[in-house]
C-alpha positions as CSV (number, residue, x, y, z in Angstrom):
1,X,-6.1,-15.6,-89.8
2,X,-3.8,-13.7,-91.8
3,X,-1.1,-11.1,-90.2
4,X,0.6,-8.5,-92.2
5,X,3.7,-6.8,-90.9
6,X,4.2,-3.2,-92.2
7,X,7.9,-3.4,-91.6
8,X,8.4,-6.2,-94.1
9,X,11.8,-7.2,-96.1
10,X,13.9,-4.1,-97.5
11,X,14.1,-4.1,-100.8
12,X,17.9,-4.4,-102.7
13,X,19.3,-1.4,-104.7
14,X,17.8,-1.0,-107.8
15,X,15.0,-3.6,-107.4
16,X,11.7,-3.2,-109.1
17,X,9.0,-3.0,-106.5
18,X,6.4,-5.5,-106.4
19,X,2.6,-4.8,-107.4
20,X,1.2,-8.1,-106.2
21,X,-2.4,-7.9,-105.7
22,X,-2.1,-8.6,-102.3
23,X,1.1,-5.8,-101.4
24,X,-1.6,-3.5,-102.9
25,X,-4.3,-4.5,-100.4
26,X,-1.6,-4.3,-97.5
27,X,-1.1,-0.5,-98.4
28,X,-4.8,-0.3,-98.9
29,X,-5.4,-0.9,-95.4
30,X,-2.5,0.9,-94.3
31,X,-3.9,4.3,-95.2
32,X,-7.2,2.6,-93.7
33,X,-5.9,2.0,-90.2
34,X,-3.9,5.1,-89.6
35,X,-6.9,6.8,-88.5
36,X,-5.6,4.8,-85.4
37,X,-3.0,7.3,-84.2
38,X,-5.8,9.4,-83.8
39,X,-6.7,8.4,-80.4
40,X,-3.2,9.8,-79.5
41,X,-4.1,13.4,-80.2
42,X,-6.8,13.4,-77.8
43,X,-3.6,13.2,-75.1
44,X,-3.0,17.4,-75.4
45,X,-6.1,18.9,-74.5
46,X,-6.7,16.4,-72.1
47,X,-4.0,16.9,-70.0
48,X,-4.5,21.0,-70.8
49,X,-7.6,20.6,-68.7
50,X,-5.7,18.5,-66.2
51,X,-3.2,21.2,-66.0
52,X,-6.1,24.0,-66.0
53,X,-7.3,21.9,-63.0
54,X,-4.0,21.9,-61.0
55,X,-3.5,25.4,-61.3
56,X,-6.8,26.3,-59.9
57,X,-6.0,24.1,-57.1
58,X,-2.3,26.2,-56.9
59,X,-4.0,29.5,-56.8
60,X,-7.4,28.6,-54.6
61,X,-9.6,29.3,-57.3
62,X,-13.0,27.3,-57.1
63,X,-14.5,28.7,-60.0
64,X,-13.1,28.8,-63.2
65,X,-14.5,30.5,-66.7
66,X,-14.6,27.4,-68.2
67,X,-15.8,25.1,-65.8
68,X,-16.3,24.2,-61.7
69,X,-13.7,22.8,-59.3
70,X,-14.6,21.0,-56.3
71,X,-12.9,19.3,-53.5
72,X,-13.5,17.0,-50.6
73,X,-11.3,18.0,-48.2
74,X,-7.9,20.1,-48.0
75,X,-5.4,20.2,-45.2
76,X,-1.8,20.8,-44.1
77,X,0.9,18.2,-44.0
78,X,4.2,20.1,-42.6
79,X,4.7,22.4,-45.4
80,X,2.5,21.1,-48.2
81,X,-1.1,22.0,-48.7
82,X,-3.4,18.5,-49.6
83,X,-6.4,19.0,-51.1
84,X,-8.4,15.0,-51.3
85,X,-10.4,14.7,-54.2
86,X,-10.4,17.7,-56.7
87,X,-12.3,17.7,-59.6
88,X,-13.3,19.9,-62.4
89,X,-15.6,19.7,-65.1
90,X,-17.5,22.2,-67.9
91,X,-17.5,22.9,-71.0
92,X,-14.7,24.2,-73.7
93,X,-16.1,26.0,-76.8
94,X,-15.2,23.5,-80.0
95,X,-14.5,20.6,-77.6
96,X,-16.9,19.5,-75.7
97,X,-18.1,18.9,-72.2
98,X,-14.7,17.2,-70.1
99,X,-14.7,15.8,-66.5
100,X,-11.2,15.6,-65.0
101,X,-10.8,14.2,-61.0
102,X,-7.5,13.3,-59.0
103,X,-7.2,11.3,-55.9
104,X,-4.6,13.8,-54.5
105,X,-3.1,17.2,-55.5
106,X,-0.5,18.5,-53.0
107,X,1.5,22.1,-53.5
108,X,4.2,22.8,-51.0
109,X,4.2,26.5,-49.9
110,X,7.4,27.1,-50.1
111,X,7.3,26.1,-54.2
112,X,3.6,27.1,-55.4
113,X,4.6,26.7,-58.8
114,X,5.1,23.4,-58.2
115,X,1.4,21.1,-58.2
116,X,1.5,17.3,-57.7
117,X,-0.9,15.3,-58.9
118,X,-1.9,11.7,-58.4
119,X,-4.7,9.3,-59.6
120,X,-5.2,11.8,-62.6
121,X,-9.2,10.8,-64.8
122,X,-9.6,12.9,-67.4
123,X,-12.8,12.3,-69.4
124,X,-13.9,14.1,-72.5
125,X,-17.1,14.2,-75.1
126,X,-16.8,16.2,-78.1
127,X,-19.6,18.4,-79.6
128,X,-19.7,15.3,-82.4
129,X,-20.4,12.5,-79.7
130,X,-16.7,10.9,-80.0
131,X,-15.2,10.6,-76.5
132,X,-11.8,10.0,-75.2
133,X,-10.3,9.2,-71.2
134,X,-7.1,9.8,-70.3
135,X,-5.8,8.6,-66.9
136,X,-2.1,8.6,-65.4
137,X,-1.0,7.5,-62.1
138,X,0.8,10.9,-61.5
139,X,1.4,14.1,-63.2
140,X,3.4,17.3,-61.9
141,X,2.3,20.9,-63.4
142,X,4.8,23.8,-63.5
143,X,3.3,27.0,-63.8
144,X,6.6,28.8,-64.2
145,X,7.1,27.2,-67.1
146,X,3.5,25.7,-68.0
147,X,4.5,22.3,-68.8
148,X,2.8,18.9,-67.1
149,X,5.1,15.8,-66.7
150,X,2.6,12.9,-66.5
151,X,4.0,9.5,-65.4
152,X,2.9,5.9,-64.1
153,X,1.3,4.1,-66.9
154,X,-0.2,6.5,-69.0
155,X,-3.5,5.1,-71.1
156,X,-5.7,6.8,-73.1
157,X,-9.1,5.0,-75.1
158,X,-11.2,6.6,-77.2
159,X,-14.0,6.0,-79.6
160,X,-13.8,3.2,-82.3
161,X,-12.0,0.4,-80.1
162,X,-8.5,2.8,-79.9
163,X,-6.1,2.5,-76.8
164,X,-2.7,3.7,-76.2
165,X,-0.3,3.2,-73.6
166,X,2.7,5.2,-72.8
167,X,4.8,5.1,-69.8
168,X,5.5,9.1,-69.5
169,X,4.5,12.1,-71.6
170,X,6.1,15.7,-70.9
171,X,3.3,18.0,-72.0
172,X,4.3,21.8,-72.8
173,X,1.4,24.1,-73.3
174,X,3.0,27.3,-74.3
175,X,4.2,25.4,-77.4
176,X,1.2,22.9,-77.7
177,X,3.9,20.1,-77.7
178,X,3.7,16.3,-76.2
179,X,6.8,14.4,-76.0
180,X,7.3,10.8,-74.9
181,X,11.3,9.4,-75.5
182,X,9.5,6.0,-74.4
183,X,7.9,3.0,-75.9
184,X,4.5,3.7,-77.0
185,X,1.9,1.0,-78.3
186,X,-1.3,1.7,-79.7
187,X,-3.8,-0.9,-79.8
188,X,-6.8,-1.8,-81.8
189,X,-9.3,-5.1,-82.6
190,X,-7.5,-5.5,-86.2
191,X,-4.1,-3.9,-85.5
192,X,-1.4,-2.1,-83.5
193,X,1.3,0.2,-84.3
194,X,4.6,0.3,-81.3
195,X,7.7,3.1,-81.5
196,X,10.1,4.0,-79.5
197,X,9.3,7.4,-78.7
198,X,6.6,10.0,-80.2
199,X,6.2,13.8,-81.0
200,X,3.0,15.4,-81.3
201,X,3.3,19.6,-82.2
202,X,0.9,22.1,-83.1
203,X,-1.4,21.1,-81.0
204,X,-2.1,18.0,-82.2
205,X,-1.7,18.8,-86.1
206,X,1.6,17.2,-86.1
207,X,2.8,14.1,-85.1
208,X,6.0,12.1,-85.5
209,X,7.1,8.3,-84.7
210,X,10.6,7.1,-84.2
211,X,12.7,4.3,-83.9
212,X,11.6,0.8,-84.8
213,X,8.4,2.1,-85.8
214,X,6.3,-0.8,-86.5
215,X,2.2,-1.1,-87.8
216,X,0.8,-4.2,-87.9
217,X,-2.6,-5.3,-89.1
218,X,-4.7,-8.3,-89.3
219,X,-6.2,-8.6,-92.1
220,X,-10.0,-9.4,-92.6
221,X,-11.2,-8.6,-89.2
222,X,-13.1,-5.4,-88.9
223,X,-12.5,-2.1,-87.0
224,X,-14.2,-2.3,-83.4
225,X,-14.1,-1.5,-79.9
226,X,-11.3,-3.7,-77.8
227,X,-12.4,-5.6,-74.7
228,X,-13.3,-3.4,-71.9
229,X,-12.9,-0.2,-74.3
230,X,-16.4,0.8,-74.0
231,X,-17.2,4.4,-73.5
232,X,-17.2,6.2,-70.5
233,X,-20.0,8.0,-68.8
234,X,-20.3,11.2,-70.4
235,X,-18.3,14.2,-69.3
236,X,-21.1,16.9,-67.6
237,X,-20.4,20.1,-66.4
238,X,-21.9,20.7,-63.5
């Protein structure tokens, strides 16, 4: 099975480049396969709803416009408040239906701007059928400043076979940024691409790649779902 490595040899100074038949096929799949960063865009509005979710837990809001929140329990530890459980789901115009849960969100009360979040699902089903999951082993919202630090392996699957992993992500919704300054690796059946840290602006318009960026793809084996990528159950709002 043939590999091809993205990075390849850099060229000397004034060298003609080549046209081989196969460099052209490289690039051909090249533009083919960058439909895998995709999955990576998915990461903002998820964690938008997580925060959406937190913030109804920092305020006591059961009901929100766009969807319901429910919890299993909530009680006092000292000076925090611990709510078991919560989870939100509904429906956002233009997205799709989402269902986002937590093992534990905890607030103390002498910092409600502060939410902590651990255990973090997020699941989501656009209007077109696509889908996309997010989970994180801990997030914490600030709703001073409307950011959402998520931490503890970050991975997010979606449609088509795509998974990435990330180790943190700082997540700042007035400006509809995501910012990683870790490794992230994206994985696919016929590829992967691995930086050293990402940028995603505009709400997910824009996105940027740095430092030993690297896209590799095996040639001659098809797009398709990795093992154990299969879709979640779909998102329903209840």
């Amino acid at each position: 099975m043939n590999t091809a490595d993205l990075a390849g040899p850099k060229q000397q100074h004034g060298a003609r480049p080549a046209r081989a038949p196969g460099r052209e096929r490289l690039f051909r799949a090249a533009r083919r396969h960058t439909s895998l960063v995709r999955v990576l865009r998915v990461a903002l509005p998820l964690a938008s709803v997580l925060a959406a979710a937190a913030l109804s837990v920092s305020t006591f809001s059961f009901k929100l416009p766009e969807g319901t929140f429910n919890i299993d329990g909530i009680g006092l530890d000292g000076s925090t408040v611990v709510m078991d459980s919560p989870k939100l789901s509904g429906y956002r115009a233009g997205k799709g239906t989402y269902l986002i849960e937590a093992e534990k969100a905890e607030q103390d009360i002498h910092a409600t701007n502060i939410v902590n979040l651990s255990g973090l699902d997020g699941k989501l089903t656009q209007e077109d059928g696509r889908w996309a999951s997010l989970r994180a082993g801990s997030g914490q919202l600030d709703t001073k400043t409307q950011s959402l630090m998520l931490r503890d392996r970050i991975v997010v699957r979606a449609d088509g076979g795509y998974r990435a992993l990330l180790d943190d992500a700082a997540v700042d919704m007035k400006a509809g940024s995501v910012v990683t300054e870790k490794p992230v690796k994206v994985d696919m059946l016929n590829g992967s691409l691995v930086a050293d840290t990402m940028t995603i602006t505009e709400s997910g318009r824009t996105m940027a790649f740095d430092g030993r960026v690297k896209l590799r793809v095996i040639l001659g084996v098809p797009s398709g779902p990795l093992p154990g990528s299969e879709a979640p159950a779909p998102a329903t709002a209840n």
